[in-house]
N, C-alpha and C positions, 0 to 999 in steps of 0.2 A: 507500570511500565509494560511496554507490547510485548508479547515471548512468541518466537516463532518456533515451531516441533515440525522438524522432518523425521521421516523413515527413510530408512536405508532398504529395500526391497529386495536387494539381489547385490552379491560382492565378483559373481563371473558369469560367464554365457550360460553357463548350465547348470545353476546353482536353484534351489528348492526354491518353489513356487506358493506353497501356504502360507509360508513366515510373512510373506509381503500380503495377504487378502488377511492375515490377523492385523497387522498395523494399520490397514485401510478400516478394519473393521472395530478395533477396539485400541488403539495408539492416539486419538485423539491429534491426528497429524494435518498438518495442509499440505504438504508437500510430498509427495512419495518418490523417492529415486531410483531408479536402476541401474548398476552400475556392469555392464554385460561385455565389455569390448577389451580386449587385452590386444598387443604389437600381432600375433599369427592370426589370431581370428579374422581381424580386419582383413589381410593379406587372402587370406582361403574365401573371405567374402569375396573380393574383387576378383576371384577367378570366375566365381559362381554368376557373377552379375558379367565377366563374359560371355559366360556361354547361355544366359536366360537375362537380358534385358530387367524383367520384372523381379529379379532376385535378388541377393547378397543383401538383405536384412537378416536380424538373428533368425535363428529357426524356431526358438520357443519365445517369438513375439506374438505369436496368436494365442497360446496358453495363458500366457502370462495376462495379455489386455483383457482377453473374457475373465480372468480369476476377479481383475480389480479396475475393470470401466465402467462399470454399472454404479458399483457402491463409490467411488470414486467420484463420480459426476452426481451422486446424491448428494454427498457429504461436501462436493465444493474443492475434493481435495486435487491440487494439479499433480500432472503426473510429469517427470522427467529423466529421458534414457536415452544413453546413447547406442540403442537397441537398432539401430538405422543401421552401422556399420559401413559399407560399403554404399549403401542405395538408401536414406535418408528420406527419400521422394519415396520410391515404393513404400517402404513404412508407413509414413504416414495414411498412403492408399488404404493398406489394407488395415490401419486401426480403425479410418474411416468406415471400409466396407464391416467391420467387426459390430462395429456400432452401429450402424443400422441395422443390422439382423438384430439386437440388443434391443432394436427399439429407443433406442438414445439419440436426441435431439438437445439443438442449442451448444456445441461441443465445436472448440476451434484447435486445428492440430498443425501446429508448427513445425518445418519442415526443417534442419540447419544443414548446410551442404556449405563448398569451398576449402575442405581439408583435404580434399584429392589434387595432389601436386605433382602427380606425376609427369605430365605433358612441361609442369614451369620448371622440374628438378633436370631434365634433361636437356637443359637450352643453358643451365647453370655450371658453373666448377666451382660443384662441392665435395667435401673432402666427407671419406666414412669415418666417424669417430672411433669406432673399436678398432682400425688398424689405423688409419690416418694414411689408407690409399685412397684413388681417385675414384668418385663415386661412379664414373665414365666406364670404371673395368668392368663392371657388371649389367651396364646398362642394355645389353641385348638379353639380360636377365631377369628383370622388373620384372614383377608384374602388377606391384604397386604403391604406391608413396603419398603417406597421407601426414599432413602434420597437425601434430595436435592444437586447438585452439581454444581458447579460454571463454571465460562466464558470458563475455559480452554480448554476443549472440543470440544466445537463451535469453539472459537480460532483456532483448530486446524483444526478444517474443512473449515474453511475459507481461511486459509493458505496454505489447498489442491487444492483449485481451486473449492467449492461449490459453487454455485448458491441460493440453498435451502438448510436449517440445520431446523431438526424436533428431536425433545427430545422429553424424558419423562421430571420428574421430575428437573428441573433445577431454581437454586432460581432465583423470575421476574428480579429482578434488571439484573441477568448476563447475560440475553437477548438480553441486550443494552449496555452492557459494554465492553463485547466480541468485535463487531464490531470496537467500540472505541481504545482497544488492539490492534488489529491488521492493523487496519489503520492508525495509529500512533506510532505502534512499542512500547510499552509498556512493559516494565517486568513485569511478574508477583507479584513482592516481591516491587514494587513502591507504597507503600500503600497510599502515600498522595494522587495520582492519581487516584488510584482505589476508594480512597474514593470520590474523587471527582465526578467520573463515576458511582459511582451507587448513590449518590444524584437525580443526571440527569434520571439514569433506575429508582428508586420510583418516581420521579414525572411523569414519562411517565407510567409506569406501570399499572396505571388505564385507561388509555385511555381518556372518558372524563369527566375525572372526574376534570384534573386538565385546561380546554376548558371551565366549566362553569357547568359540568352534576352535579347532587347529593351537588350542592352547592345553585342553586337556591333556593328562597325565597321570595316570591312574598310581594314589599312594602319594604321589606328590602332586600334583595338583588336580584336584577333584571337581569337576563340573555336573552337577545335576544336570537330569532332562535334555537328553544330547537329542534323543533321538525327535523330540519335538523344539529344537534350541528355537528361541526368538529373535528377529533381527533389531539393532539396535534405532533407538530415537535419539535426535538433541537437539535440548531445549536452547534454542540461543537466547540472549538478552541484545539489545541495542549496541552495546558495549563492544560486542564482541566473546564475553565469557557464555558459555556455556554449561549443560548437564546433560551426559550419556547416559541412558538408563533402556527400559526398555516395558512391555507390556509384561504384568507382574504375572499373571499367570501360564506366559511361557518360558519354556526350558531355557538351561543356561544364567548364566550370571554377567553381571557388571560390576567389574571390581579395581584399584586401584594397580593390580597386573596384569588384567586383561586389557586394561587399556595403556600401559606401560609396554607392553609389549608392541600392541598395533600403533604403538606412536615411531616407533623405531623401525618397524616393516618396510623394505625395499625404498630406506634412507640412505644415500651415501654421505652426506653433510647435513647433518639434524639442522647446524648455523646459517645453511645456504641450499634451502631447496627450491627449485629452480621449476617454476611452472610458469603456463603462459600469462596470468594473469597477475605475479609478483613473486620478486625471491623472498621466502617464507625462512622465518627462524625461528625453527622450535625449539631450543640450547634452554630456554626463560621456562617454559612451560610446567608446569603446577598441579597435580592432580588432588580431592582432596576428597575423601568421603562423606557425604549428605546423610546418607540414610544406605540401608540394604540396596544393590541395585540401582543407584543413584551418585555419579562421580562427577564432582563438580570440575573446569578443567579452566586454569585462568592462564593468562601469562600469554608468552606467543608476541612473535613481531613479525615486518616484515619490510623492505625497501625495493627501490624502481624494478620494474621487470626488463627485463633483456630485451634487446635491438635483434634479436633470433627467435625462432619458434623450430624447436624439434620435428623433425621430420621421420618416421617408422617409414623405410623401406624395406618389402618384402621381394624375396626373388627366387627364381626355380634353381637349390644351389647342389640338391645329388638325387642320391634314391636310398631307400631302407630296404635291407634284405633284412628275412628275417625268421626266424625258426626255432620254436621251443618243444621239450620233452617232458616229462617228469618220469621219475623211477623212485622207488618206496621198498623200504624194508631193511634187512639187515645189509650192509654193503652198498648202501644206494648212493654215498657221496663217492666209492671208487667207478663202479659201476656211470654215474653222470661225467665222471671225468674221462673215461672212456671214449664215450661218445663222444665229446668234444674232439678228445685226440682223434676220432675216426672222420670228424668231419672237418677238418682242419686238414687231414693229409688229402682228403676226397677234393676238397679243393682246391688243392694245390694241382694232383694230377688232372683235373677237370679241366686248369688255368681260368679259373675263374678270377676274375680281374677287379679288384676293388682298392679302394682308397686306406679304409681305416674297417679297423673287424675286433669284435670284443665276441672274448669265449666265456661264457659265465655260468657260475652254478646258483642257482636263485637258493637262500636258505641257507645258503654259507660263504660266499665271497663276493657276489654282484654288487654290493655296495663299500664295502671294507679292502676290497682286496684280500688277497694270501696272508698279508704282515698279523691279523685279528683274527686270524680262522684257525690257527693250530691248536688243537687239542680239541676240537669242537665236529663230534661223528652226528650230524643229523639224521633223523630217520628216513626223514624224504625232502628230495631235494629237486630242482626243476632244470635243465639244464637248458642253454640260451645263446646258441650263435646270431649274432645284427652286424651286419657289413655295411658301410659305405660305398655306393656305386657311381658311375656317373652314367647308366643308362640303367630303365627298368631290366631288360632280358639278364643283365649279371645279375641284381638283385632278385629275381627270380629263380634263379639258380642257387644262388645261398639257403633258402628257405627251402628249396626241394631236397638239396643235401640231409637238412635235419629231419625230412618225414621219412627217408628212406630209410633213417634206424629201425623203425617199425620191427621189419626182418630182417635188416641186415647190420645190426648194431647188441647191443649188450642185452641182455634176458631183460623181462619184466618192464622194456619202454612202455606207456599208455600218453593216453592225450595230449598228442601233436597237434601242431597248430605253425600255421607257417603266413606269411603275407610281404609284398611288395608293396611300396609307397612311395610317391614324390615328396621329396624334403621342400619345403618353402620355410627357408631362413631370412632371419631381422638384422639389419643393420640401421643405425642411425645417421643423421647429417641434420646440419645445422641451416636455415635459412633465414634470410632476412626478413622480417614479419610484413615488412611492406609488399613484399610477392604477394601474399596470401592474403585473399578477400575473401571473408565467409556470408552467405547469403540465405534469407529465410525467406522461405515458402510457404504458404497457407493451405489448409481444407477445411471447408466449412460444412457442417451439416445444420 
C-alpha cells in the first residue's frame, strides 16, 4: 500500500530554521510544509505591502528557501507555505529569484492569492463575531481582511505540476491535507477522509509542539534534546490512518501525550471543528504506540463544510505605552511598588489620557495578581507600567514617565526601557464562500 510522509517544517513566522533542512535532509519526506502565518501577522503584512508594493511576504522566506531549495529540488520533495502572507505573488518572485542564484533549474512555483476580501467585506453586512456588532463600525479602521481558504487550491497547483505552492491566508490544517488529496486522489466532498486529513495537518501544524516543544516540564514531564528538538513527520496510509514520529536522531520525543495534548490545542469543539475544507470530528480519535517515537493515530470523522468561510480582519484599534524598571536586593518588591505608585500619580498630574493602564511588578504579580503573591519577598523584581491610548503622543508619554525614575524615583532603579506601538487588533466575520475566488499563479524557471 502507497504511504505518503510529510514534514512539518515550521509551527509560526519565526520559528527555527534547521529542524526543517534535517527532515529535507534525513526524514525521507515528499512533502515539506510550513506553517508561518497566524490572524496579526497577516494584518502587519498588509501594512507592509502598503507602504512597499514588493513586500508583505514573511521576513524569514529567504532563509528558510536557501536552507531547503536546493536539496529539496534534488530529492523531489515539494515544498508548501503559506509564507506568502500578504503578497503571495512577491513570494513566489523572490523564491524564484533565490533559485536562480542557487543555480536550480526545472522548478515551478505556485502562486495562491484571492483570500484578500477586504474591498468584497465592505460592500457586505457582516456582523463581528466576538461582539456581534456591525462589522461597518470599524470599517474606516481595516486595514485588512483575508479569509481563510482551503486545500483546493494548492490541490490544484499540485495537479499543475508545482514543485513549490506559497499562499496567503489558507487554514494550517489544509497545508497538509492538500498533498494527501492529491496523492491519493481524493474528492473533495469525502468528508470522512478529509476529516481524517486534517486531524493529521493540527497535529503537524505546530511543528514542535507535538516532538516534545511547549510540553516539557521538568520532574514531571521530561523531554530530551530541547535545544536541538525535531520537528515532526506523518506517515499517512490511503485510509486515512496515520503515524507521527519523527527523524530518530533528533531531540524531543513522540509520545501518546505529546500528541494528546496537541490534538486538543486551540479546539473549541473536538466534535465540530469547523475548517474551510470540512467540519472535522475528533471525539473518535485513538492514539496508539508503535514503537519508541512512533504514534499510530486512527479514528477521526468528519461531515459537509459550511456555506461560510472565516474571515481575519485586522484594524488600527489603540496604541501601547509602555515602560519598564528593574530593582534588586533587599526591599526591592516595596521599592518597585513605589515606582509604580510614583508613576501612576505623575500621570495623573501630567493628564495623561488613556483607555486601560496595568501597573505590574514582573516576578511577583504580572501574572497571578495580588490574590497568589502574599507571603512571597522576591529578590528582584521588574516593574512594568502599559497604557492603552488612542493616539501615539499619550502613549509616549506613559513610557517616558517610567524612565524618569532613573533619578527621580526609588534608589537602585537600573535598566529601563520604554517604547510606543500601534495596536493592530483581530476580529472575525463570517462570509459566504461563494464571494471568495482563490486563484493560482505560476513562475517558471
Amino acid at each position: 500500500m502507497k504511504k505518503l510522509r510529510i514534514g512539518s517544517g515550521a509551527g509560526y513566522s519565526g520559528d527555527r530554521i534547521e529542524p526543517a533542512a534535517e527532515l529535507a535532509a534525513k526524514g525521507d519526506i515528499q512533502y515539506l510544509c510550513f506553517e508561518c502565518l497566524a490572524e496579526r501577522t497577516i494584518a502587519i503584512a498588509q501594512q507592509a505591502k502598503l507602504e512597499d508594493p514588493n513586500a508583505g511576504y514573511d521576513a524569514l522566506l529567504t532563509a528558510r528557501m536557501e536552507a531547503v531549495l536546493g536539496i529539496c529540488k534534488q530529492k523531489n520533495i515539494k515544498i508548501i507555505t503559506n509564507m506568502g502572507a500578504a503578497n503571495p505573488a512577491a513570494g513566489a518572485l523572490k523564491i524564484k529569484e533565490i533559485a536562480q542564484k542557487m543555480g536550480i533549474k526545472g522548478l515551478k512555483i505556485a502562486a495562491v492569492s484571492g483570500d484578500d476580501v477586504l474591498e468584497i467585506i465592505k460592500k457586505q453586512d457582516l456582523i463581528i463575531e466576538e461582539t456581534g456588532e456591525k462589522l461597518s463600525t470599524i470599517q474606516d479602521k481595516m486595514v485588512s481582511a483575508n479569509a481563510y481558504l482551503g486545500a483546493e487550491p494548492i490541490v490544484e497547483a499540485l495537479r499543475n505540476g508545482a514543485n513549490v505552492v506559497i499562499t496567503g491566508r489558507i487554514s494550517d490544517p489544509a497545508l497538509f491535507v492538500a498533498p494527501i488529496i492529491h496523492e491519493f486522489g481524493w474528492s473533495m466532498d469525502d468528508w470522512t477522509r478529509l476529516g481524517k486529513a486534517t486531524v493529521m495537518g493540527h497535529l503537524l501544524e505546530c511543528a514542535g509542539q507535538v516532538t516534545g516543544g511547549y510540553y516539557a516540564d521538568p520532574g514531571f514531564k521530561d523531554v530530551p534534546g530541547l535545544g536541538r528538538l525535531g520537528f515532526p513527520i506523518a506517515e499517512i496510509q490511503k485510509d486515512g490512518s496515520f503515524i507521527i514520529t519523527k527523524v530518530p536522531e533528533a531531540g524531543g520525543n513522540v509520545t501518546l501525550d505529546t500528541c494528546k495534548e496537541q490534538l486538543v490545542y486551540e479546539i473549541h469543539d473536538p466534535a465540530a471543528y469547523i475548517t474551510p475544507d470540512v467540519v472535522a470530528d475528533f471525539s473518535g480519535v485513538e492514539f496508539s504506540l508503535v514503537e519508541k517515537d512512533k504514534v499510530a493515530v486512527t479514528g477521526g470523522a468528519g461531515r459537509q463544510k459550511t456555506e461560510f468561510l472565516k474571515v481575519s480582519v485586522g484594524y488600527v484599534d489603540s496604541y501601547i505605552g509602555e515602560g519598564q524598571i528593574s530593582y534588586a536586593g533587599p526591599g526591592a518588591a516595596n521599592r518597585g511598588q513605589l515606582a509604580l505608585d510614583i508613576v501612576a500619580e505623575r500621570l495623573k498630574l501630567m493628564g495623561v489620557q488613556y483607555q486601560e493602564i496595568r501597573f505590574d511588578l514582573i516576578g511577583l504579580n504580572s501574572l497571578h495578581g495580588a490574590a497568589l503573591s502574599s507571603g512571597h519577598e522576591p529578590y528582584e523584581v521588574r516593574a512594568r507600567v502599559a497604557g492603552r491610548t488612542q493616539n501615539m503622543k499619550e502613549a509616549v508619554r506613559i513610557g517616558n514617565e517610567v524612565e524618569t525614575l532613573y533619578t527621580n524615583g526609588p534608589a537602585g532603579g537600573a535598566g529601563a526601557w520604554k517604547s510606543a506601538r500601534e495596536v493592530v487588533a483581530i476580529v472575525s466575520a463570517l462570509i459566504p464562500r461563494n464571494l471568495v475566488k482563490a486563484n493560482v499563479h505560476y513562475e517558471v524557471i
